[in-house]
BAMIKOL-357568 format. One record per residue: residue in one letter; x, y, z of N, C-alpha, C in turn. Coordinates in steps of 0.001 Angstrom, whole numbers, plus 500000, padded with zeros to 6 digits. Layout:
BEGIN
AXYZXYZXYZ
...
This chain:
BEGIN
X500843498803500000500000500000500000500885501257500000
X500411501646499195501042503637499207499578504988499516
X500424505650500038499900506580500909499261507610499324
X498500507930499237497811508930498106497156510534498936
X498542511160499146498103512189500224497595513409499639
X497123514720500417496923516152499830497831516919499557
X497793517340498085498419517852497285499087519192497834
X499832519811497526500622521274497600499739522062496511
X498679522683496507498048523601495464498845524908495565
X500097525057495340500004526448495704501247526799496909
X501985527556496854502634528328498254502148528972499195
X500928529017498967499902529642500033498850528665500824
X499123527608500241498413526674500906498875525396502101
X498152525071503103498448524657504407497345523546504391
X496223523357504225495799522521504438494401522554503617
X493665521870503694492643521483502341491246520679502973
X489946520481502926489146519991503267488709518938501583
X488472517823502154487555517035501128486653517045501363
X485898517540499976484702518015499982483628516650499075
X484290516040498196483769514799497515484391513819496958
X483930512411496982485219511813496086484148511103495289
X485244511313493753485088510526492840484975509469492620
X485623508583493357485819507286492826485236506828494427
X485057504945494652484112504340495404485602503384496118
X485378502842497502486768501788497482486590500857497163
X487915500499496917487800499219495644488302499552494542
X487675500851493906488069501655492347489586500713492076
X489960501274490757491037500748490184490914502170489829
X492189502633489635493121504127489775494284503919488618
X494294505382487998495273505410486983496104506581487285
X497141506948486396497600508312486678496974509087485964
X496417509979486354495437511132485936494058511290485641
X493782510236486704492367509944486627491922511467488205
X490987511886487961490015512878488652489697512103490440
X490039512068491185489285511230492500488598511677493104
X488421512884493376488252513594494683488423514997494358
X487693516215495240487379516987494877487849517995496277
X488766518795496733489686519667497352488660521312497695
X488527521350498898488438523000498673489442523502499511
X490090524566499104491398525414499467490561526971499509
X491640527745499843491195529309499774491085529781498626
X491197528902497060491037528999496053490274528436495484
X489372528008496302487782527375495408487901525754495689
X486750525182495056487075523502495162487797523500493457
X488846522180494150490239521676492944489638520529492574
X489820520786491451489348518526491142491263517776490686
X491055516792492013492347516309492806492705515264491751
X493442514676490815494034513641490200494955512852490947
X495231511467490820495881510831491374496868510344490406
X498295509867490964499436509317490075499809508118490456
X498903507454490813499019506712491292498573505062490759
X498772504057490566498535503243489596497947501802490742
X496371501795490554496385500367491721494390500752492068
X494854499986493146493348499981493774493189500816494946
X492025501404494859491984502589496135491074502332497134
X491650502418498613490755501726499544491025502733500455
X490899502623501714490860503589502800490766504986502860
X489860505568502058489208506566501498488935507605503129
X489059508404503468489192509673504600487739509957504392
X487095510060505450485193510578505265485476512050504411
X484091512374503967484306513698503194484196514334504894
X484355515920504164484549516939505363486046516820506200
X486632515969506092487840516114506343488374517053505741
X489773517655506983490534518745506865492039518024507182
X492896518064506366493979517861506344495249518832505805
X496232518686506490497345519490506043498071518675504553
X498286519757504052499518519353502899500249517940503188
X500265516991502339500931515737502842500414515051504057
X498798515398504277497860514440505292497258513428504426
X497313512279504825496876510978504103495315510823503537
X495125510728501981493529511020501684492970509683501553
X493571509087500762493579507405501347494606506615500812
X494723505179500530495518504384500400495684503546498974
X496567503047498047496524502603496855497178501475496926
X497191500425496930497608499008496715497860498718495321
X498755497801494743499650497288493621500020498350492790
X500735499574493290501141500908493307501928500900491962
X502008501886491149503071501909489993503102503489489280
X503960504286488741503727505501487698503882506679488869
X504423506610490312504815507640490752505803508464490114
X505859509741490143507142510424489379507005511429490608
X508054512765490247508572513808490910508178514713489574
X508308515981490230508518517265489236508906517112488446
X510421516542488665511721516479487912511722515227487119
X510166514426486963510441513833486151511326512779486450
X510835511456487386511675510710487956511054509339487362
X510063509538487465509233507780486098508430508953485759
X507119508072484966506428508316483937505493509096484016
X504958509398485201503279509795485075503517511451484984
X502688511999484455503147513281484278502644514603485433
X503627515187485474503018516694485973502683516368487777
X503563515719488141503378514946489594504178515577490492
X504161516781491233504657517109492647504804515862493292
X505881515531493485506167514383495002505793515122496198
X505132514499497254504589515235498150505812514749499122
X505786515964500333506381515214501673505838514226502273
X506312513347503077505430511853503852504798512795504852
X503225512071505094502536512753506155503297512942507075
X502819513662508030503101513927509398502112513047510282
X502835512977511669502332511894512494500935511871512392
X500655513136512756499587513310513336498191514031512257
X497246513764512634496256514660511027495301515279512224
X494711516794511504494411518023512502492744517040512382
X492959515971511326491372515911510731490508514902511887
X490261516096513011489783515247514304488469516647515070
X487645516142515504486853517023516370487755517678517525
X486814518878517902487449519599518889488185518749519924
X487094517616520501486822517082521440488047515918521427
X488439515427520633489673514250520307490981514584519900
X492234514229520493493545514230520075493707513672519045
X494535514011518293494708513791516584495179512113517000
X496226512156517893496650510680518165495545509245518457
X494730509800519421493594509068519627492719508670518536
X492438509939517422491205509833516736492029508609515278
X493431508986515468493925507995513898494104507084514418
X494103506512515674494327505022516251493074504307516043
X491608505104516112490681504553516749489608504246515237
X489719505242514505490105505143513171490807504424512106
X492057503935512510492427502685511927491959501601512316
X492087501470513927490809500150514514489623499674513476
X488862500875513513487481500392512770487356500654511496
X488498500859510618488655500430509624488866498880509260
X489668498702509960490583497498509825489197496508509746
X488685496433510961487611495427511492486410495654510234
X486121496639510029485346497208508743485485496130507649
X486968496548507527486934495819506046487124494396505927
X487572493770507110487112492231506975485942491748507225
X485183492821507471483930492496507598482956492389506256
X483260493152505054483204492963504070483699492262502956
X482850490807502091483368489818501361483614490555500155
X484667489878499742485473490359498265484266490638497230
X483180489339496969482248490107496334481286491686496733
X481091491552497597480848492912497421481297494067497509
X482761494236497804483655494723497782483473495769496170
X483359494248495296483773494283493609482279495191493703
X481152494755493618480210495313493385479537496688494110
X480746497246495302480451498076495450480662499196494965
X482223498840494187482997499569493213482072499672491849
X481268498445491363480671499146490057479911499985490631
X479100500039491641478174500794492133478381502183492737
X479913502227492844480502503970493880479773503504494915
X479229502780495820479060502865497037480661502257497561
X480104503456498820481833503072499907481018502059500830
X481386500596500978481160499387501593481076499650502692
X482165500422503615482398500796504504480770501689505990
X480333502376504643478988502389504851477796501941505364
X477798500930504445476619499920504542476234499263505730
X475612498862506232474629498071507046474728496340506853
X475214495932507073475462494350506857474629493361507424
X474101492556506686473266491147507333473903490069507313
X475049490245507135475364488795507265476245487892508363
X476881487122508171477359486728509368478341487600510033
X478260487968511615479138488725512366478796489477511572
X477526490076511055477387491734510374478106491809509292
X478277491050508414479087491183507402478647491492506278
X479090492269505555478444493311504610478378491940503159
X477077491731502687476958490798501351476688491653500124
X476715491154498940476557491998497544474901492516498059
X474351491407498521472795492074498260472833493544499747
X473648493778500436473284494802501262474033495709500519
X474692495934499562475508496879499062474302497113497667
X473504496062497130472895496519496179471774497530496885
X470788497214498133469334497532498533470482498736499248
X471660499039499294471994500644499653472432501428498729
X472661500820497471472573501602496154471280502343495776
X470149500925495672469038501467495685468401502760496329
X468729502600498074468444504019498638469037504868498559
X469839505095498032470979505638497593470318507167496206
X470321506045495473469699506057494295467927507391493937
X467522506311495542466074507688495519466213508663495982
X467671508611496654467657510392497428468905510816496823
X469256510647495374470698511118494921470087512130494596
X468754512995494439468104513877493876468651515294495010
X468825514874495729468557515942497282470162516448497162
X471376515662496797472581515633496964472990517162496637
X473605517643496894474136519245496123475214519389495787
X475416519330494434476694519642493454477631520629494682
X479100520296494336480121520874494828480166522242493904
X480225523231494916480247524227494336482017524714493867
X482126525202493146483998525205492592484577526738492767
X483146527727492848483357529142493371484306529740494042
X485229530438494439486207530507495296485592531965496287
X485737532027497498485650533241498368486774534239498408
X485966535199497519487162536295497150488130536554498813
X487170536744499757488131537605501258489371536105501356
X488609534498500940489729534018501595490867533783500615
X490351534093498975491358534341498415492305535837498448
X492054536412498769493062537362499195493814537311500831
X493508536384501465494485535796502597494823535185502122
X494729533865501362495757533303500849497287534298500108
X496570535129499155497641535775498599498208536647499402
X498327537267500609498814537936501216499581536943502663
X499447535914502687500310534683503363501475534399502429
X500937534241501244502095533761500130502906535272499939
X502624536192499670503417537270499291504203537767500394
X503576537614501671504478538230502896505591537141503196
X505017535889502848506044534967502655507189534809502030
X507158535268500872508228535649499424509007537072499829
X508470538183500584508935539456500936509641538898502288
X509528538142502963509927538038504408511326537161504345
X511085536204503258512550534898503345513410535271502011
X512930535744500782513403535710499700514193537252499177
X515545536913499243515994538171498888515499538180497411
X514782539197496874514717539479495736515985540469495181
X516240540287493278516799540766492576515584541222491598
X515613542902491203515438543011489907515690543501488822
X515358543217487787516068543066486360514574543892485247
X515193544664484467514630545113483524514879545375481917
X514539545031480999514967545307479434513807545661478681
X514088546799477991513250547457477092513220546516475947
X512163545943475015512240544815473598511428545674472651
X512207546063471380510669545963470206509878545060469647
X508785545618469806507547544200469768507484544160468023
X507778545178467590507439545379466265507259543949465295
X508250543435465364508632542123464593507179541113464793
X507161541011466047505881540189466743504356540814466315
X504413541916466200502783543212465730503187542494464211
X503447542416463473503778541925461921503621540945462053
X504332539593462210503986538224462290502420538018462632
X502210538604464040501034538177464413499965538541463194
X499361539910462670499035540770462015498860539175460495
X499710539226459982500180538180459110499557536847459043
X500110535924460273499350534776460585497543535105461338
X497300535972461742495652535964462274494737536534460756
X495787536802459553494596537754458535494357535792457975
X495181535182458028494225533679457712493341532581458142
X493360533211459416492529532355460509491378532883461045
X490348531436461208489415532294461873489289532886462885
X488114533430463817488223534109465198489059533326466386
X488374531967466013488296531228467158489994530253467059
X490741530409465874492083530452465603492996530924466012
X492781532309466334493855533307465638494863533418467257
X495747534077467495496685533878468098496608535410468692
X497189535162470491496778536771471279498467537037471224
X498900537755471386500514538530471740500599537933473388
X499980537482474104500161537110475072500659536068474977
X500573534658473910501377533776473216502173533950473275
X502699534721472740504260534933471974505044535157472697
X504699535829473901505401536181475591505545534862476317
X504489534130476470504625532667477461505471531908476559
X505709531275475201506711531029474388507814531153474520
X507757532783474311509640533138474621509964533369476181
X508693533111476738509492533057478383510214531445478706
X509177530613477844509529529237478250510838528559477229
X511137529363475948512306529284475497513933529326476302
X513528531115476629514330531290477480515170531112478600
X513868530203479341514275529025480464515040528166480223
X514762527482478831515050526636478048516866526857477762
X517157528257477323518700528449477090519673528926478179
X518363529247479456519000529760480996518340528966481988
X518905527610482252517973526406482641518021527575484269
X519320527855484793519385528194486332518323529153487165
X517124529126485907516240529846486836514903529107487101
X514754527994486607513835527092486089514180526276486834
X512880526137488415513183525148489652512486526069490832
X513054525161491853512611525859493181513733525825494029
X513549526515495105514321526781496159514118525955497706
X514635524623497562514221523551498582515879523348499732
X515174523134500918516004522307501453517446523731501256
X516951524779501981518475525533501196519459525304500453
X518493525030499075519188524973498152518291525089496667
X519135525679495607518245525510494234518073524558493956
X516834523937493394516634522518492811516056523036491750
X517329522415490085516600522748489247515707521851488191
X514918522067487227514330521028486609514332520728485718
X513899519701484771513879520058483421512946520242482520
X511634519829483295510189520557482555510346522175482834
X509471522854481845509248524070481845507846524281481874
X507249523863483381505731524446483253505554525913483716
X505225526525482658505075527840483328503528528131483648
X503906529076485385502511529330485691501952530698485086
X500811530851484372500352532059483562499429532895484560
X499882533979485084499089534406486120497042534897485616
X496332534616486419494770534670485634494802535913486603
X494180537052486659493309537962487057491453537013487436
X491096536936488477490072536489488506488655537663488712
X487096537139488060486599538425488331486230538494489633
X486218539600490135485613539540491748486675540178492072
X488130540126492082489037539771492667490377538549492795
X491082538363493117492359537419493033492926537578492255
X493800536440492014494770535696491391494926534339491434
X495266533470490680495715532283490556496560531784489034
X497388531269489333498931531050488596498783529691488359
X498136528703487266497870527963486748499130527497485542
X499229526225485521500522525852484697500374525065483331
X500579525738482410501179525206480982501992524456481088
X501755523113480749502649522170480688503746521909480115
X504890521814480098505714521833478894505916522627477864
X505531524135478426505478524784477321505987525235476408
X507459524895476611508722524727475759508804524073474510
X507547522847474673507805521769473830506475522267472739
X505366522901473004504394523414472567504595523988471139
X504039524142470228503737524852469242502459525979469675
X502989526976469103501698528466469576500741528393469565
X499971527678468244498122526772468673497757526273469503
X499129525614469434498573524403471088498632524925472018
X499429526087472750499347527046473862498711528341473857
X498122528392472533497281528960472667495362528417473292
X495481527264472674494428526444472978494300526410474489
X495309525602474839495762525418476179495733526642476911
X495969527781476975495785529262477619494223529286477785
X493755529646476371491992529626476060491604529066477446
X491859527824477368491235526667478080491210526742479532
X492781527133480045493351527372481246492647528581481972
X492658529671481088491804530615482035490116530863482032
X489773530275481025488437529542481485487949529045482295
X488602528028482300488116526940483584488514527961484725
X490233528276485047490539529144485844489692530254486689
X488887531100485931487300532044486060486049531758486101
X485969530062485895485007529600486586485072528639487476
X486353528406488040486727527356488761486538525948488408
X487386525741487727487465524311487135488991523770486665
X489838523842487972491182523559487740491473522412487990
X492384521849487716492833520570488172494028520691489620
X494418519678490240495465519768491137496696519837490670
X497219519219489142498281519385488819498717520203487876
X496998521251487935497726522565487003498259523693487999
X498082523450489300498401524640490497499530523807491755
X499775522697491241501543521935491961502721522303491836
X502626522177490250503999522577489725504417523181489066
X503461524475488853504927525884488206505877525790487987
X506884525631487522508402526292487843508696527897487734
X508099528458487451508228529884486950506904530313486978
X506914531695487440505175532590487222505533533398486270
X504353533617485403504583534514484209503375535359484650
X503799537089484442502431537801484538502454539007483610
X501666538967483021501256540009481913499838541072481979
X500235542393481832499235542806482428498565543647481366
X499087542959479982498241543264478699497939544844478075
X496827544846477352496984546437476743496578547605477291
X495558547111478506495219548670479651495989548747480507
X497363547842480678498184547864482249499303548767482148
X500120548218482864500953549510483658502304549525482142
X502726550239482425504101549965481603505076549052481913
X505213548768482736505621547450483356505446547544485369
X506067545850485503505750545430486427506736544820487235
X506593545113488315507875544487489439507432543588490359
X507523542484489766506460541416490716507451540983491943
X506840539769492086506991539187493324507307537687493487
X508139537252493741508837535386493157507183534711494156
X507192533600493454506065532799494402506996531631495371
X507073531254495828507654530811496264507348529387496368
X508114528116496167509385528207496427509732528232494746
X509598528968493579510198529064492870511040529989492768
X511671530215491771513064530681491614512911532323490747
X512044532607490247512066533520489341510223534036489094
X510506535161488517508643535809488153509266536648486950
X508710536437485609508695537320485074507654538251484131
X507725539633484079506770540285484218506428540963482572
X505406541042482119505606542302480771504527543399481258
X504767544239480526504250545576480892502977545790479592
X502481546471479368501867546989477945502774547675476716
X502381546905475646503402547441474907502822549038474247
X503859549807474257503275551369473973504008552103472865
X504162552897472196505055553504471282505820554214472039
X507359553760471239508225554870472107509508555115471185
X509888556261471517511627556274470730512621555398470652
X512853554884469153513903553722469624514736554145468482
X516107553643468602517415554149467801517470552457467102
X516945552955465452517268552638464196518332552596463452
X519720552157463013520311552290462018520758553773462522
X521311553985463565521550555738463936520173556922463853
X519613556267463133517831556956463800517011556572464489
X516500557906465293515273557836466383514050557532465678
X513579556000465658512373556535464894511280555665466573
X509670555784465684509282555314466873508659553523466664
X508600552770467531508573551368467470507890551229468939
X506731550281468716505756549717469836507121548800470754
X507254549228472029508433548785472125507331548150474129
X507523546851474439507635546473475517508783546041476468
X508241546199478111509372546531479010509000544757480029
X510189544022479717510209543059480055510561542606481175
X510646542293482632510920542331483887511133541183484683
X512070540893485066512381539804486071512743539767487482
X512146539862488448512721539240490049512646538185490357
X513998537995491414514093536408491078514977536304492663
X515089535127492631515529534546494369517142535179494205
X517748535982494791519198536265495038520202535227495761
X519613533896496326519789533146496676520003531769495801
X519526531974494638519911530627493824520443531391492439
X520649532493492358521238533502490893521685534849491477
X522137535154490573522717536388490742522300537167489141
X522762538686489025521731539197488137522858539339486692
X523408538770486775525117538046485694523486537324484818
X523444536404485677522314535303485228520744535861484622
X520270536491485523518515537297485348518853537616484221
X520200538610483917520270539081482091520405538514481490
X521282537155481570520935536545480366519321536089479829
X518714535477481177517634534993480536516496536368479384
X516852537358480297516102538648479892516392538757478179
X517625538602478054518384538556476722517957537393475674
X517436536058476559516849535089475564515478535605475431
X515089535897476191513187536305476020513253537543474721
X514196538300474717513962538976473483514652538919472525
X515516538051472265516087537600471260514840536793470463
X514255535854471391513086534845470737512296535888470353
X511177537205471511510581538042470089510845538485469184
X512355538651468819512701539244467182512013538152466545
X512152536674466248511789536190465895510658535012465917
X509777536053465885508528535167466367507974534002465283
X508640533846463754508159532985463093508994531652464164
X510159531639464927510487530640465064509950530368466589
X509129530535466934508398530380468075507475529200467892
């Protein structure tokens, strides 16, 4: 058996309530199958597992657990990976091993008491239930564990798992959808835990370079006069591209800051910061976006901040960032001096691109020119380094056909 614990959503996050699960015990589990359903200070997450086997010892809903508190258990285990890409399954934060103890206990009970007493009547639980209905509770999503048993020593049979499907069944009407909404006040404690966090431990460096977009206003201009609406390609592309290039030719900023020390990686998921309405933020991750062609991250963006604004993220699009990207498009500031998330290594920022004086061939002429921005951990780089990467990000917009 392997432990299938709660995810890291985030640097701002501490602990997580289950609010529903997907799957029934017993299920058979893949990597990237949906299980279970997370609410954080960022709305309810729909939780994926990497985990390869059968899932049993399932945590009651309403449980509250910390980061790396046990959600339940997976037997004939296979397809664990790391960030870094250690086996196969993709896009997998390795979590820390629980801690002793789980907060997920009434006022009234010591965490120690309530997981002893709790494993007890599990244990006894589940031999109390025969393998067949075990199987048939799984086609059915009923948790066995549940049920009411007639049989010998109370032992749970297929037919008490079917006549609790059934009741099941007449009052699934009453049940109330998980809402995925997020609470703006507790999303802005979250972000102000995470940011005082990043201002309090992280020496920041920052870095700035003026780029002409010009090259990129033409290409784009070019490739969108052949496509349709629902085709065509935003300039915000062309920025997450050459940010994830750039990583690509300046790996040392691309990672996190663990264990005092840089740990770097070799995926490039970059997190694309969303503006949410109401209020917030949330920094959602492009997978590989290095490896992407511009349709496909463009698609993938579309998609990402969609769901993102109506709450419909996954757990392993808000794990593993390596990098935050934030763009604050054509009404924003001229540029921006962000803030590292932590524990990554770097944030980089664009401003609105605006017309300005730029020296031509020994002439001033004028060129839509954007102001490109990086702060980054002073602790795993130095700003020798921030320029170079600054230097790949606009080298790649000169040439945006090769993006």
């Amino acid at each position: 058996m392997v432990d299938f614990t709660m995810p890291a959503l985030g640097a701002d996050m501490e602990h997580g309530t289950l609010v529903q699960w997907l799957v029934a015990p017993g299920s058979r589990v893949k990597p990237g199958d949906v299980v279970a359903v997370v609410e954080t200070q960022k709305g309810a997450i729909d939780v994926e597992i990497f985990l390869d086997g059968v899932i049993d010892d399932l945590v009651p809903v309403g449980t509250q657990l910390p980061v790396g508190g046990v959600l339940a258990r997976v037997d004939g285990v296979g397809g664990v990976r790391g960030v870094d890409g250690a086996a196969d399954a993709p896009h997998k934060t390795t979590v820390a091993p629980s801690p002793a103890t789980s907060p997920a206990t009434s006022p009234a009970t010591s965490p120690a008491t309530s997981a002893s007493v709790a494993s007890t009547s599990e244990s006894v639980s589940r031999a109390r239930v025969t393998p067949a209905a075990r199987r048939r509770a799984a086609e059915l999503n009923i948790d066995p564990l549940g049920v009411q048993g007639t049989g010998v020593d109370g032992g749970v049979t297929v037919g008490d798992v079917e006549a609790a499907a059934a009741g099941r069944t007449a009052s699934a009407a009453t049940v109330a959808p998980v809402s995925h909404r997020f609470d703006p006040v507790q999303m802005r404690a979250a972000i102000a835990a995470a940011m005082s966090r990043s201002k309090r431990e992280i020496p920041h460096y920052y870095l700035m370079q003026a780029v002409d977009f010009g090259a990129c206003e033409t290409w784009l201009a070019q490739y969108n006069a052949g496509q349709p609406p629902a085709q065509r390609l935003l300039p915000a592309v062309l920025l997450l591209k050459a940010t994830a290039l750039g990583l690509q030719a300046v790996p040392q900023l691309n990672g996190f800051y663990q264990d005092g020390a840089a740990r770097l990686v070799q995926q490039i998921h970059v997190g694309w910061a969303v503006s949410l309405r109401g209020g917030g933020l949330v920094a959602p991750a492009l997978h590989d976006a290095n490896r992407k062609s511009l349709p496909e991250l463009m698609a993938v963006m579309r998609d990402l901040v969609q769901r993102a604004r109506a709450g419909g993220l996954r757990s392993s699009e808000l794990a593993d960032p390596t990098v935050t990207v934030t763009s604050l498009g054509e009404r924003g500031a001229d540029s921006v001096q962000g803030v590292v998330v932590p524990p990554q290594l770097a944030l980089v920022g664009f401003g609105r691109v605006a017309p300005r004086p730029w020296v031509v061939d020994q002439q001033v002429v004028v060129r839509p020119v954007l102001q490109v921005s990086l702060a980054a951990d002073h602790r795993a780089s130095d700003g020798h380094v921030g320029g170079l990467l600054l230097a790949a990000i606009a080298d790649a917009l000169q040439q945006p056909d090769q993006l």
